[in-house]
C-alpha positions in Angstrom: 110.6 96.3 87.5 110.5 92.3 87.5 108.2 90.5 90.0 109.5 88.4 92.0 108.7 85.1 93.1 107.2 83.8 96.3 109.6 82.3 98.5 112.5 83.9 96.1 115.2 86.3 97.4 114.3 89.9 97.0 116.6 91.9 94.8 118.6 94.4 97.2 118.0 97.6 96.9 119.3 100.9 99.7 116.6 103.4 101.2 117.6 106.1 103.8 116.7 105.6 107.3 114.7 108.0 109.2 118.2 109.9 110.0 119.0 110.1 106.5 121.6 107.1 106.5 121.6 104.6 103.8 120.5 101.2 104.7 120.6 98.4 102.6 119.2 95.2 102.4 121.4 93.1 101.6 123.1 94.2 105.1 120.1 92.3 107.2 121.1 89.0 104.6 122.0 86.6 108.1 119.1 88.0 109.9 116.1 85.5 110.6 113.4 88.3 108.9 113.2 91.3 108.0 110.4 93.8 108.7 110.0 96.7 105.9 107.4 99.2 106.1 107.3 102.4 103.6 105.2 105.4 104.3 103.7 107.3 101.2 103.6 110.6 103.6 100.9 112.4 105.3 98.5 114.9 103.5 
C-alpha cells in the first residue's frame, strides 16, 4: 500500500459499519473532519 502524505487526501476506501452497511469515505468528502477509529477485536 502507498503512504500517503501529510496534509494529502486519503485514498477512499469502504468498510462496513457496525450494522453491516457499507460506508465509504469518500461519502463524508464535504464534511469539516472525519473521525475513524478501527478495532482489532477483543481476545
Amino acid at each position: 500500500m502507498k503512504k500517503v502524505a501529510v496534509h494529502a487526501e486519503a485514498p477512499d476506501f469502504t468498510l462496513p459499519d457496525i450494522e453491516g452497511r457499507p460506508v465509504s469515505l469518500s461519502s463524508f468528502r464535504n464534511t469539516v473532519s472525519v473521525y475513524l477509529v478501527l478495532n482489532r477485536g477483543f481476545s
